[in-house]
PASEBA-1860 file (N, C-alpha, C; in nm, 3 decimals):
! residues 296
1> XXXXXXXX> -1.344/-1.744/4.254/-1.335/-1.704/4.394/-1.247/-1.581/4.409 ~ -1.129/-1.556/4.328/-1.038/-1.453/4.350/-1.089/-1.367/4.267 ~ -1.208/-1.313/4.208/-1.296/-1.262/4.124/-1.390/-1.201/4.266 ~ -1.443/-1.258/4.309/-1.511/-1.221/4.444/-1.451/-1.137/4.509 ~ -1.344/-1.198/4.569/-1.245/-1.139/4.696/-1.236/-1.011/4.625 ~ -1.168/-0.971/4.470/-1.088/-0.820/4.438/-1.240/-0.773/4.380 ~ -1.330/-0.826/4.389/-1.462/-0.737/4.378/-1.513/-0.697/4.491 ~ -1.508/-0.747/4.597/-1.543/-0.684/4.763/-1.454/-0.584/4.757
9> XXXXXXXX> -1.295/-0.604/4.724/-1.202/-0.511/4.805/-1.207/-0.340/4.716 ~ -1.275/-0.377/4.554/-1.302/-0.298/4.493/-1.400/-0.153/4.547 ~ -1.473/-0.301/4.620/-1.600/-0.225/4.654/-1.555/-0.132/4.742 ~ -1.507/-0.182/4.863/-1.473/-0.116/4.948/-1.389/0.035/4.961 ~ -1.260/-0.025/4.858/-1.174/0.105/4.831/-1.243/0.172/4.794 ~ -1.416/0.195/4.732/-1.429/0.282/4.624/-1.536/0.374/4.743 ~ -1.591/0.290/4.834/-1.634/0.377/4.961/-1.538/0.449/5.013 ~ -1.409/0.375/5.056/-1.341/0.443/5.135/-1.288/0.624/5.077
17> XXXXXXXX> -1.286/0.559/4.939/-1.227/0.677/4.882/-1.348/0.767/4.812 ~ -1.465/0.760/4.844/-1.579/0.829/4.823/-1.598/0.911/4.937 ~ -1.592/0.854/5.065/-1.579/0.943/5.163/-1.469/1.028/5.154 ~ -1.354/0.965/5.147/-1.235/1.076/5.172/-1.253/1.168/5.071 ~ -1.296/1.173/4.945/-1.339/1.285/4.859/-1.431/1.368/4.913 ~ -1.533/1.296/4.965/-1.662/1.458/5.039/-1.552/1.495/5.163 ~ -1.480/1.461/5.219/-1.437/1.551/5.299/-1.464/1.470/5.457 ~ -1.479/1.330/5.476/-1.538/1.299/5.556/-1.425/1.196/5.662
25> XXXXXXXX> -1.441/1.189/5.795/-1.332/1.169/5.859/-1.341/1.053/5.937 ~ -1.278/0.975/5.946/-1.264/0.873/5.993/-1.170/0.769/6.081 ~ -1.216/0.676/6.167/-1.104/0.603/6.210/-1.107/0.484/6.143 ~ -1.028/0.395/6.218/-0.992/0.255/6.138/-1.074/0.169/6.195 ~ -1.109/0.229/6.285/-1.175/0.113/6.377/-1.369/0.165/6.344 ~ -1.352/0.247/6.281/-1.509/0.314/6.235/-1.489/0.199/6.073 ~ -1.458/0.224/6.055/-1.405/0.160/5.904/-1.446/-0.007/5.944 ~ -1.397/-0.040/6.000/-1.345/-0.203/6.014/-1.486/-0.262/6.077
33> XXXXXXXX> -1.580/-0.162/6.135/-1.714/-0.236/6.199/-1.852/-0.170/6.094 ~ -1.785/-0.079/5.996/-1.909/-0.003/5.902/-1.850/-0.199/5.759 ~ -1.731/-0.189/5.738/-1.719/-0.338/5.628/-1.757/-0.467/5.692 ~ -1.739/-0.475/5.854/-1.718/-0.567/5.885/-1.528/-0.667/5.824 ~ -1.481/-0.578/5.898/-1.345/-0.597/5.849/-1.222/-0.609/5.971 ~ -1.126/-0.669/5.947/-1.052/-0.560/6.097/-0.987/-0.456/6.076 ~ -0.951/-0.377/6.168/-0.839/-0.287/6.157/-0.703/-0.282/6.123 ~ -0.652/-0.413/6.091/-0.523/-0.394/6.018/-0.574/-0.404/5.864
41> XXXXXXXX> -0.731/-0.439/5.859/-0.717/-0.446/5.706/-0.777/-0.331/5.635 ~ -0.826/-0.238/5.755/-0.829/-0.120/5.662/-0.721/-0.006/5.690 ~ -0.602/-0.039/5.795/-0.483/-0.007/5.792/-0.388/-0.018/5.676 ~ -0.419/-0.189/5.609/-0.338/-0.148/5.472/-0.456/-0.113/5.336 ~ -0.546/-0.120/5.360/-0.603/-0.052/5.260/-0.593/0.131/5.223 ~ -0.551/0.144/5.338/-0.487/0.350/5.370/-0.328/0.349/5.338 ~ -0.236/0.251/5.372/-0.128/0.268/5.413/-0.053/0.249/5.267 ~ -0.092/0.080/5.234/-0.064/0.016/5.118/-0.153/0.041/4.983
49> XXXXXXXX> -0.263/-0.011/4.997/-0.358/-0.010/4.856/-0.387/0.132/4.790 ~ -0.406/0.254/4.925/-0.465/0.379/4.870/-0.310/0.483/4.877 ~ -0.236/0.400/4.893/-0.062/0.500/4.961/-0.075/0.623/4.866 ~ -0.102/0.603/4.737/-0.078/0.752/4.633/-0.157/0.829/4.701 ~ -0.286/0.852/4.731/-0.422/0.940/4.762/-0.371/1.012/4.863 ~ -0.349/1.140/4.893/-0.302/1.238/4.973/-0.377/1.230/5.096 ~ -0.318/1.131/5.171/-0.466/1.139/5.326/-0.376/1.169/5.429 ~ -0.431/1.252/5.514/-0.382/1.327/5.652/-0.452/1.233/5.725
57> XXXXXXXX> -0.341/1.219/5.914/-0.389/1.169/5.958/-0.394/1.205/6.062 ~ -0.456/1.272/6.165/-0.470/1.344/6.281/-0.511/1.284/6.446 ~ -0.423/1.216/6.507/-0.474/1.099/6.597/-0.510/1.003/6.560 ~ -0.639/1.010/6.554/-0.681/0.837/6.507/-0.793/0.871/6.373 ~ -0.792/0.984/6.324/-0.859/0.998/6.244/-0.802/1.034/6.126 ~ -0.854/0.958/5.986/-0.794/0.983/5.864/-0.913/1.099/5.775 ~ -0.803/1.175/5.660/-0.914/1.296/5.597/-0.778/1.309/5.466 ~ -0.963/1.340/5.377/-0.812/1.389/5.216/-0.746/1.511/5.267
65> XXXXXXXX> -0.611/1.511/5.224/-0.541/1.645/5.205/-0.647/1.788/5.113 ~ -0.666/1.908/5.231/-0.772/1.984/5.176/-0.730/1.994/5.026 ~ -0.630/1.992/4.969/-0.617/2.038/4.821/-0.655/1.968/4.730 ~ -0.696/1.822/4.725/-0.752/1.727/4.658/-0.902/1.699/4.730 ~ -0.954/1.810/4.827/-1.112/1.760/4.789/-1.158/1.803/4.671 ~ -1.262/1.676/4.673/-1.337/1.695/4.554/-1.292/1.680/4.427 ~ -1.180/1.636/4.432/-1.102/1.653/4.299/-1.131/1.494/4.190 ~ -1.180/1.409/4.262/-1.203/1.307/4.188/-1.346/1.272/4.174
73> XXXXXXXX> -1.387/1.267/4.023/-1.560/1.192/3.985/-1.541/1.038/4.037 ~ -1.699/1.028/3.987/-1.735/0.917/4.055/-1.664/0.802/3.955 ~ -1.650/0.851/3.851/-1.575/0.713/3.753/-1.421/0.723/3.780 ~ -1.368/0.808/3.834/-1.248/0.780/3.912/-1.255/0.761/4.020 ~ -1.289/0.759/4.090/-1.313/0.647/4.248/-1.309/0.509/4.179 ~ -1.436/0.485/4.122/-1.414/0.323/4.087/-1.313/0.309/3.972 ~ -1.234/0.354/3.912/-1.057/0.326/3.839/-1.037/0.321/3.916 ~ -0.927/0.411/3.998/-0.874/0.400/4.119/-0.917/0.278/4.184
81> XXXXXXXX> -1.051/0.260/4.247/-1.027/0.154/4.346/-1.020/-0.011/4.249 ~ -1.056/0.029/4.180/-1.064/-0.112/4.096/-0.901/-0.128/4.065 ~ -0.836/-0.053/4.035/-0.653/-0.066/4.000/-0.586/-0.095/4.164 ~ -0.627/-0.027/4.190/-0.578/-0.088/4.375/-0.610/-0.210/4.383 ~ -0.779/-0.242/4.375/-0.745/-0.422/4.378/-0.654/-0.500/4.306 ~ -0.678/-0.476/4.219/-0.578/-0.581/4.136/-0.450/-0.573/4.114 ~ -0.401/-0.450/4.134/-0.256/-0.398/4.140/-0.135/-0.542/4.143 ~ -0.156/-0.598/4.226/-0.073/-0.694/4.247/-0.057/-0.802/4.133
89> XXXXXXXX> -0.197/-0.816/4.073/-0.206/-0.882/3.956/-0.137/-0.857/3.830 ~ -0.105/-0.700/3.782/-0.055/-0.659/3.693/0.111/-0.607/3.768 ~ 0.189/-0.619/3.708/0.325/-0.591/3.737/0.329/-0.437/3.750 ~ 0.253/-0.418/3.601/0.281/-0.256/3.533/0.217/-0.154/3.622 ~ 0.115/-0.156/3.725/0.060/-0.101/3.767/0.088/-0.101/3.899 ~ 0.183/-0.013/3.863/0.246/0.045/4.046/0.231/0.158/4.082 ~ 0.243/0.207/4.195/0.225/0.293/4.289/0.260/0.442/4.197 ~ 0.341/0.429/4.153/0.381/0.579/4.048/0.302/0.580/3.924
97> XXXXXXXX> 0.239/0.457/3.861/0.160/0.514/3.751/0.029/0.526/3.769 ~ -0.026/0.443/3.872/-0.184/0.519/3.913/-0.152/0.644/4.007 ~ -0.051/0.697/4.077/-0.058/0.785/4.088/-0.051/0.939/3.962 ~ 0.030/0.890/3.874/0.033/0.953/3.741/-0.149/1.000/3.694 ~ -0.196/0.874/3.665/-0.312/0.849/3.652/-0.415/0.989/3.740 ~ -0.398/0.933/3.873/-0.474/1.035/3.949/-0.414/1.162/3.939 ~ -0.368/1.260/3.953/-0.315/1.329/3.923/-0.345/1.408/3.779 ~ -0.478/1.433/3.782/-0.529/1.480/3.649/-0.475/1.603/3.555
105> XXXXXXXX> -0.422/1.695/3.656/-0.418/1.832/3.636/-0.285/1.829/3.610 ~ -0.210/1.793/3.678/-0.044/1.803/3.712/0.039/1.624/3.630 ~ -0.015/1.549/3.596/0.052/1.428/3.567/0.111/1.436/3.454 ~ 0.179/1.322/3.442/0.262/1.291/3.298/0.198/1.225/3.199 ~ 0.089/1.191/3.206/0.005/1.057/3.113/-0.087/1.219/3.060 ~ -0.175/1.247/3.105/-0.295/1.308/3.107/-0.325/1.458/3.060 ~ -0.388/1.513/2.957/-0.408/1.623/2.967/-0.558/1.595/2.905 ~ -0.697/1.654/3.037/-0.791/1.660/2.999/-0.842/1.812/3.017
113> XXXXXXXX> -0.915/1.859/2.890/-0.960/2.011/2.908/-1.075/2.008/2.909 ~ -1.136/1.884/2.896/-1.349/1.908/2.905/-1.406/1.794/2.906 ~ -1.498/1.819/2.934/-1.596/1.703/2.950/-1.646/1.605/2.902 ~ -1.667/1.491/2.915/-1.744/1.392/2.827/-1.609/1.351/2.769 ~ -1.647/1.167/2.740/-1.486/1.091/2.673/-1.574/1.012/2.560 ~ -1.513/1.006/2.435/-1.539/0.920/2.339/-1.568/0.758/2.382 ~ -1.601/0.680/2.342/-1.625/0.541/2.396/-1.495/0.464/2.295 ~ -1.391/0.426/2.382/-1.314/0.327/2.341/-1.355/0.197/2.339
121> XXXXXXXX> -1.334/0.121/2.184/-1.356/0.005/2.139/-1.254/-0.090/2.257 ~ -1.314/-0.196/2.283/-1.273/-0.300/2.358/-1.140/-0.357/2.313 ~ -1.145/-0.353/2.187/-1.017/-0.375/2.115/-0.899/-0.286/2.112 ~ -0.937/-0.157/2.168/-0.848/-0.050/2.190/-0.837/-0.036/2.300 ~ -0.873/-0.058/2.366/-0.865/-0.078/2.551/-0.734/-0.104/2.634 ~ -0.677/-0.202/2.531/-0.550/-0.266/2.602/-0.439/-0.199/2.583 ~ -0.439/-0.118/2.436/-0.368/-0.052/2.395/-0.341/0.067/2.453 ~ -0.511/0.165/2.478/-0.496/0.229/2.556/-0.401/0.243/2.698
129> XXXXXXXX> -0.422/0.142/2.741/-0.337/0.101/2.890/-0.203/0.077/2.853 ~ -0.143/0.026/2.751/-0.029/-0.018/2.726/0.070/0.083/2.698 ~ 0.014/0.208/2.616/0.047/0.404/2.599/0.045/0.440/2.684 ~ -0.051/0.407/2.823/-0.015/0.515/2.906/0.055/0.469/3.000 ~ 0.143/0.353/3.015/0.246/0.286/3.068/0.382/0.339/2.991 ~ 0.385/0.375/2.874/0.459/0.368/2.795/0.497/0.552/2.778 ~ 0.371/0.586/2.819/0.421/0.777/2.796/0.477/0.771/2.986 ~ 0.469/0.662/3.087/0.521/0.707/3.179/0.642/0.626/3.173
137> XXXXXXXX> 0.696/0.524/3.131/0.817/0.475/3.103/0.891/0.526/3.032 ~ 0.857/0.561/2.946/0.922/0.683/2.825/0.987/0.599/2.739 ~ 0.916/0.521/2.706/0.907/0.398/2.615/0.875/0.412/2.449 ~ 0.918/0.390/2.339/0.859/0.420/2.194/0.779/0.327/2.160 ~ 0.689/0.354/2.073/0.556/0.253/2.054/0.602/0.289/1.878 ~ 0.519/0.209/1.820/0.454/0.173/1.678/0.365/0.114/1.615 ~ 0.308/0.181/1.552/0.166/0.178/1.497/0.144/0.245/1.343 ~ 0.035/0.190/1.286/0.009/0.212/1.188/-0.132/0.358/1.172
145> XXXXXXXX> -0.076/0.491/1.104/-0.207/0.562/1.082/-0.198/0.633/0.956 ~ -0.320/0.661/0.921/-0.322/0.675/0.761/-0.267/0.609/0.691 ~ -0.279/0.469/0.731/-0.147/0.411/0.620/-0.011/0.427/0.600 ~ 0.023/0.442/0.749/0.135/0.476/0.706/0.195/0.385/0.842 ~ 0.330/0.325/0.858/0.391/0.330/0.976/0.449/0.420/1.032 ~ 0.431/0.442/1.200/0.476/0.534/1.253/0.569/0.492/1.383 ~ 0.694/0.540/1.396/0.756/0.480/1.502/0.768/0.637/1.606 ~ 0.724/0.642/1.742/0.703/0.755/1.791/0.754/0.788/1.936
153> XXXXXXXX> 0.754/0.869/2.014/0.825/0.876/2.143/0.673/0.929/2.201 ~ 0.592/0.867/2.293/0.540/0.921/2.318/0.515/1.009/2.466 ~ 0.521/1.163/2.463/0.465/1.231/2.568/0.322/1.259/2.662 ~ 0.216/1.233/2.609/0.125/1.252/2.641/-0.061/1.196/2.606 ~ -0.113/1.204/2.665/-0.250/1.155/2.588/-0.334/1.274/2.613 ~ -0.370/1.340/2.543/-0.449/1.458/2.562/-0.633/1.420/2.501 ~ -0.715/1.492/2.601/-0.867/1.468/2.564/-0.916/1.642/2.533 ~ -0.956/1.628/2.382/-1.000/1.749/2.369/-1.111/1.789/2.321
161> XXXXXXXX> -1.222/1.786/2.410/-1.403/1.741/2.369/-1.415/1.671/2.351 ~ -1.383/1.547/2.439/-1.404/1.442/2.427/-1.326/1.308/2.359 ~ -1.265/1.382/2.266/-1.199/1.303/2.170/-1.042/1.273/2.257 ~ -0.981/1.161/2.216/-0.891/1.159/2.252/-0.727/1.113/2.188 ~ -0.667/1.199/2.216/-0.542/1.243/2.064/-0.422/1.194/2.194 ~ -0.300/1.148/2.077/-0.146/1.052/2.157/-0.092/1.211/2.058 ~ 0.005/1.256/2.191/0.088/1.371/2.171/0.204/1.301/2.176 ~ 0.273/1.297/2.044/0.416/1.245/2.029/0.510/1.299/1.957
169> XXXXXXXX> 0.659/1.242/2.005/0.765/1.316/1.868/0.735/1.223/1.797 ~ 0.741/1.244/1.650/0.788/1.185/1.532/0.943/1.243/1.452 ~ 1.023/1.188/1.510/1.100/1.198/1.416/1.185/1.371/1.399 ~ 1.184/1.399/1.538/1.180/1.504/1.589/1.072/1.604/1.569 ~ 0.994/1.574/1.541/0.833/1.656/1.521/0.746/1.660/1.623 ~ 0.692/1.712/1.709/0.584/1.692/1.817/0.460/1.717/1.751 ~ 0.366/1.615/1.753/0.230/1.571/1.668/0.143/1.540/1.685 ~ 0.043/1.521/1.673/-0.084/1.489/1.729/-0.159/1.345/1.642
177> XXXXXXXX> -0.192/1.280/1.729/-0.261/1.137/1.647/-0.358/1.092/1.714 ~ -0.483/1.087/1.605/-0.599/1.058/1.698/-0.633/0.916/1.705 ~ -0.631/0.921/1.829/-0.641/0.733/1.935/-0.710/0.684/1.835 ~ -0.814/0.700/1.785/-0.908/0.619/1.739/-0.930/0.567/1.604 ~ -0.809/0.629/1.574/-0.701/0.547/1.419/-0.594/0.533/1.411 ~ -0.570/0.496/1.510/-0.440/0.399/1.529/-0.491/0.297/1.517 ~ -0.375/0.228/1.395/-0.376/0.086/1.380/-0.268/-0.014/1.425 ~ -0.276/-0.133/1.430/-0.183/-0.228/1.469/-0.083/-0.154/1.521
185> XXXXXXXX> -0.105/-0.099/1.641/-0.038/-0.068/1.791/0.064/-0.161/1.803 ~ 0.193/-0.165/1.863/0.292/-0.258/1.915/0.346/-0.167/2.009 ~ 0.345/-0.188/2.163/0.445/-0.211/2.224/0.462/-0.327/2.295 ~ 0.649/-0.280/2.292/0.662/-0.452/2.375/0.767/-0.410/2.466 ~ 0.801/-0.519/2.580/0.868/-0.488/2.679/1.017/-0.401/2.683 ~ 1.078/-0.485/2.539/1.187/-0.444/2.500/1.260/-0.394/2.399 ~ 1.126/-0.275/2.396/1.097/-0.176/2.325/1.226/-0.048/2.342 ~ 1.298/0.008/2.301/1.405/0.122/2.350/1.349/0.219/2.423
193> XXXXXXXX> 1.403/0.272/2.491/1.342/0.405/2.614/1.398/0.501/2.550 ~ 1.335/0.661/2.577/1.376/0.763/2.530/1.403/0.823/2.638 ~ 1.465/0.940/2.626/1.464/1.092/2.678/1.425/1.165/2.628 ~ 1.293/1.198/2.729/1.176/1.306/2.670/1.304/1.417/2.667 ~ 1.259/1.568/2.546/1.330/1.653/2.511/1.286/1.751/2.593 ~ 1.394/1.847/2.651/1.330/1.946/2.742/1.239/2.042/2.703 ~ 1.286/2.087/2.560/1.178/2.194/2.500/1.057/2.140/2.446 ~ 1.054/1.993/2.482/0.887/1.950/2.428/0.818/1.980/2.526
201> XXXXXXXX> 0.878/1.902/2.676/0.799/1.941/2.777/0.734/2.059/2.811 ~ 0.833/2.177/2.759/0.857/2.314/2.786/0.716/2.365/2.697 ~ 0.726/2.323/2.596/0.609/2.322/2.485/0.462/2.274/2.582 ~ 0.486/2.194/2.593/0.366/2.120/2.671/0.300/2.158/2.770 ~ 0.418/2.203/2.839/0.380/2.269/2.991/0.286/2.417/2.950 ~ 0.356/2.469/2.846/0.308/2.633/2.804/0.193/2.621/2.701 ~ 0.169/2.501/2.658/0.084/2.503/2.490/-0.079/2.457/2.582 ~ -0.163/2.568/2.625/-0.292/2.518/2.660/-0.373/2.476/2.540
209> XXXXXXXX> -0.380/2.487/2.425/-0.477/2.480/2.312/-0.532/2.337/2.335 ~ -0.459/2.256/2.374/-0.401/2.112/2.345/-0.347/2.074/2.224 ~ -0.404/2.131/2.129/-0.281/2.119/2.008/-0.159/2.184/1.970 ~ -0.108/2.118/1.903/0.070/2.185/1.873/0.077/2.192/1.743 ~ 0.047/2.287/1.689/0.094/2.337/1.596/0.191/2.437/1.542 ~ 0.286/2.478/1.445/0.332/2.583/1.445/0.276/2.718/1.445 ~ 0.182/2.744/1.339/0.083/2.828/1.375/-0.008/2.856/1.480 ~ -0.072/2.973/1.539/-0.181/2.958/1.595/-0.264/3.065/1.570
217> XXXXXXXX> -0.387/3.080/1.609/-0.476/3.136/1.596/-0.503/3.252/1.704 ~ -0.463/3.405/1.679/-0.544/3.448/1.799/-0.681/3.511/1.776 ~ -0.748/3.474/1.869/-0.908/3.487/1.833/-0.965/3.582/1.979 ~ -1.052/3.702/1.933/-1.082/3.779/2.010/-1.246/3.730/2.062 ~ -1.294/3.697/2.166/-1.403/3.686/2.164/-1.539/3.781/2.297 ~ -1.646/3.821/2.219/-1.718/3.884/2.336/-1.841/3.759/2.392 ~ -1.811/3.800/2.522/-1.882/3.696/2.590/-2.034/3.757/2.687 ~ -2.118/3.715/2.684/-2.240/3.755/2.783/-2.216/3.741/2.939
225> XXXXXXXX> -2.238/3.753/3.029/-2.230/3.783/3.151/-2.319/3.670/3.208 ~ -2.402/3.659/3.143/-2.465/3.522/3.201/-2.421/3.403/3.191 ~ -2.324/3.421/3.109/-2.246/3.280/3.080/-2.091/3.240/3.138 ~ -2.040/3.447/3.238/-1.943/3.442/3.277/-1.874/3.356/3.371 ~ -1.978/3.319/3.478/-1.937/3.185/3.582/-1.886/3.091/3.489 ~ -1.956/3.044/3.417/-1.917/2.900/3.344/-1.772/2.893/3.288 ~ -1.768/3.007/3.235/-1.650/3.044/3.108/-1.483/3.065/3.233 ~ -1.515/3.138/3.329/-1.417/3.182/3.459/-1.384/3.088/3.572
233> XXXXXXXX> -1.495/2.981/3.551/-1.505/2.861/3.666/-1.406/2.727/3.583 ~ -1.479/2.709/3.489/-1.436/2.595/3.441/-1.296/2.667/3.336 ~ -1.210/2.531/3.278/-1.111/2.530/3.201/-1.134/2.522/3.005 ~ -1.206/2.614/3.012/-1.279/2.600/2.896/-1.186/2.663/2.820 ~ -1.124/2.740/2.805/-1.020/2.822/2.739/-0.899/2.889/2.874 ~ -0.825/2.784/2.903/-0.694/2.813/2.973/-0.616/2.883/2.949 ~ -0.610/2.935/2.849/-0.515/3.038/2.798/-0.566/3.168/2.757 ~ -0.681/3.214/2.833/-0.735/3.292/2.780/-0.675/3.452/2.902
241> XXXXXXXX> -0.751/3.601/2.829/-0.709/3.675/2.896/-0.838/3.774/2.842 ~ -0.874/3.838/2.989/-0.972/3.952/2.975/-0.912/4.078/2.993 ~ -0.935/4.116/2.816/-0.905/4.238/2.772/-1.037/4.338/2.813 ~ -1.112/4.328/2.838/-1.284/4.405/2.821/-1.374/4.381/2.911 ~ -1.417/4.453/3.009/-1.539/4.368/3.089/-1.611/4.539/3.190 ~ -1.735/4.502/3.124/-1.847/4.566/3.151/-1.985/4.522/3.213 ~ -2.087/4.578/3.228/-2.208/4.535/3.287/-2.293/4.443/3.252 ~ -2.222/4.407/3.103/-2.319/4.363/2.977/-2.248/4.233/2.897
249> XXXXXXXX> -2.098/4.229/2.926/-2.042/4.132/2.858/-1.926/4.127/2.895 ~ -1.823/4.107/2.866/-1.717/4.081/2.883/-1.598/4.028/2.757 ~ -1.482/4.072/2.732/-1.410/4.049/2.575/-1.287/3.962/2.638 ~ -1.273/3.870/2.575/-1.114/3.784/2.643/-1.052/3.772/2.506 ~ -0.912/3.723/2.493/-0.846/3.703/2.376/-0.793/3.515/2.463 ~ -0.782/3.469/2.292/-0.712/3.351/2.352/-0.669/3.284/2.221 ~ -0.600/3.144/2.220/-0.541/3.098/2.114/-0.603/2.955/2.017 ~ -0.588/2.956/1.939/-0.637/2.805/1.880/-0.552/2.746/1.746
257> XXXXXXXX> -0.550/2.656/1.755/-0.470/2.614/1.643/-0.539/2.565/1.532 ~ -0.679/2.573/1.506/-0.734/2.533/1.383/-0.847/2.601/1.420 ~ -0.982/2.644/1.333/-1.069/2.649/1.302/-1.146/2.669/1.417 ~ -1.156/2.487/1.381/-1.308/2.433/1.424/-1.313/2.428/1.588 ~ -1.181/2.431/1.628/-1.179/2.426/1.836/-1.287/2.575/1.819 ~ -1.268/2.663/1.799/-1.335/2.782/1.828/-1.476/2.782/1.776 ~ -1.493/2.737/1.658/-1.621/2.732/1.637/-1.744/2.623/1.665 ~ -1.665/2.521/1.701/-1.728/2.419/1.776/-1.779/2.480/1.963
265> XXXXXXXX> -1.711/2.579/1.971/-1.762/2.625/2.112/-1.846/2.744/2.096 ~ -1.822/2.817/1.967/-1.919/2.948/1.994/-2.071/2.882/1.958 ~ -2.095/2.766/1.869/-2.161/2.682/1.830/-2.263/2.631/1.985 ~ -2.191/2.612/2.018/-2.255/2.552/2.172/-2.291/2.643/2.256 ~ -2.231/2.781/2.280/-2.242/2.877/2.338/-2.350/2.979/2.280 ~ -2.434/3.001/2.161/-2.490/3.033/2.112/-2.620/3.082/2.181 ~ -2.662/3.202/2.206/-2.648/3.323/2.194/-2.570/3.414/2.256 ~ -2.513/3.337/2.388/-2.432/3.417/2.492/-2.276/3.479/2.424
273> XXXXXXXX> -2.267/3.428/2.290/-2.124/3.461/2.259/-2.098/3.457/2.079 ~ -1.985/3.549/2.104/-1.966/3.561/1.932/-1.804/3.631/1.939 ~ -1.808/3.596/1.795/-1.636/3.586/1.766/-1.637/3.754/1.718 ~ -1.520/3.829/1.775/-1.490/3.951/1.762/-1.381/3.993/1.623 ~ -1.277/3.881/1.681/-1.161/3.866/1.560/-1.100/3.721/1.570 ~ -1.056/3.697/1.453/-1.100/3.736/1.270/-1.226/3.743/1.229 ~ -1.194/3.842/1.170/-1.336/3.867/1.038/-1.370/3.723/1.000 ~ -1.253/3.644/0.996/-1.309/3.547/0.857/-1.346/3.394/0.919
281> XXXXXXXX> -1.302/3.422/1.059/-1.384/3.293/1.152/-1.527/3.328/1.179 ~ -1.563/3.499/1.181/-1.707/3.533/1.197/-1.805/3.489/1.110 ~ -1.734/3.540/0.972/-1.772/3.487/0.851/-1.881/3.333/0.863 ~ -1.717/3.252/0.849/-1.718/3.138/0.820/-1.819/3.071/0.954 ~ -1.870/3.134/1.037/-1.992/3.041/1.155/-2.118/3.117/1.083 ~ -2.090/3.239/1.025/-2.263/3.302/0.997/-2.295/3.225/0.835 ~ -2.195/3.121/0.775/-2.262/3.050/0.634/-2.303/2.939/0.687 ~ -2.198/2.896/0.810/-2.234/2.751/0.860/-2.432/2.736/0.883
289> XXXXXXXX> -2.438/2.873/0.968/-2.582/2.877/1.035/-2.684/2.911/0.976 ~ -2.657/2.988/0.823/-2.726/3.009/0.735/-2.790/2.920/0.655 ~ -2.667/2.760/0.629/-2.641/2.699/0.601/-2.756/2.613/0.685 ~ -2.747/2.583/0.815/-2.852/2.525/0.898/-2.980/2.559/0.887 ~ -3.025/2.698/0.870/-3.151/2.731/0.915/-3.216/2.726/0.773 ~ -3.146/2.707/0.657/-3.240/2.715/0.534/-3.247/2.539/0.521 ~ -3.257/2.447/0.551/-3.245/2.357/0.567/-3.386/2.273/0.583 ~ -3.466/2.218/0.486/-3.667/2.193/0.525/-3.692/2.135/0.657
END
């Protein structure tokens, strides 16, 4: 029965907050006869359940804050409203870490640069949730990768094509570990807390690649014009800068810390784009493709 009830209220938050994403305006009392509900209960569903979500309220009518339209997909509406229901159920899930949560661009849990997410095993699920409680508590976790134990401070969860990597100190090292080999995960309540380091943040705040490495890569690239919306619209290379731009193409410079981030995109981008500098990343995509096309 209490399976029912936080599946209606699911439902509901995930309308309410579907509208307030298109931009659409409302009263309480429009609300309360579209659910069949009353008005104090979609008073605390605005006030209490949705309190993080930036909503203006103008007389009797509620609307998102213009700077967050549109800012949430449809699989974040239903997180969001599904964590609002149950909120009360879980201790850990308060008002500051689904707001963390939402807060895609600007939060403490989150750094996503593109599209599409790997499919987390069910068995990693909990864990998942338990890190990103833990990069907002500022909590140390431990886990096993490559065989090895690792005891870590963690800052961040970063998604980079999909994949998704735990940005942590080790041991005064800031590192990268990919979620999806981590083994025997532990955190526990009374686990020691850290103090994140200022120059990691500082790192973090400034390091768009998503990786941290000491090295990096600067890579010159010319781009087609037909592909310029995409490349200028979206966050496809955040750190990038247009050195070159003509009728016909356009040249940006930008950074990478290994290889394959760059060639995994000129790869996809293919014919609209090609690598300018290094010689030896040009190289190394014209054996890859050579490599492909002689292939029966």
């Amino acid at each position: 029965m209490m399976k029912k009830s936080h599946d209606t209220l699911a439902y509901r938050l995930s309308l309410i907050l579907t509208k307030l994403n298109s931009g659409e305006c409302f009263t309480a009392i429009e609300l309360a006869e579209e659910f069949n509900v009353s008005s104090r209960t979609i008073q605390r569903d605005i006030n209490e359940r949705l309190s993080y979500i930036p909503i203006e309220k103008k007389g009797d009518y509620y609307s998102m804050e213009g700077y967050a339209l549109g800012k949430l997909s449809f699989e974040d509406i239903k997180n969001f409203a599904t964590l609002s229901g149950v909120q009360s159920l879980y201790p850990t899930l308060t008002n500051e870490f689904i707001t963390d949560i939402l807060n895609a661009k600007l939060n403490k849990v989150y750094l996503i640069k593109s599209q599409g997410f790997e499919e987390i095993g069910s068995s990693q699920k909990v864990w998942f949730e338990q890190l990103s409680a833990a990069v907002v508590t500022h909590r140390s976790v431990s886990f096993n990768y490559t065989d090895k134990l690792r005891e870590v401070n963690p800052y961040k969860l970063v998604n980079n094509n999909g994949i998704w990597y735990l940005l942590a100190d080790e041991k005064g090292n800031l590192k990268n570990f990919t979620f999806s080999k981590i083994k025997q995960f532990d955190c526990r309540d009374d686990t020691k807390c850290f103090t994140p380091k200022k120059e990691f943040l500082e790192k973090i705040s400034q390091n768009d690649t998503n990786w941290f490495s000491k090295e990096n890569i600067e890579v010159t690239l010319q781009i087609n014009n037909k592909a310029k919306e995409y490349f200028l619209r979206k966050e496809i290379l955040p750190n990038k800068k247009i050195i070159e731009q003509n009728a016909e193409y356009f040249i940006i410079s930008t950074n990478a810390s290994y290889d394959d981030e760059i060639l995994r995109l000129v790869k996809y981008w293919i014919p609209y784009i090609k690598i300018v500098s290094p010689q030896y990343l040009q190289e190394k995509l014209s054996v890859i493709l050579k490599d492909y096309l002689s292939l029966d």
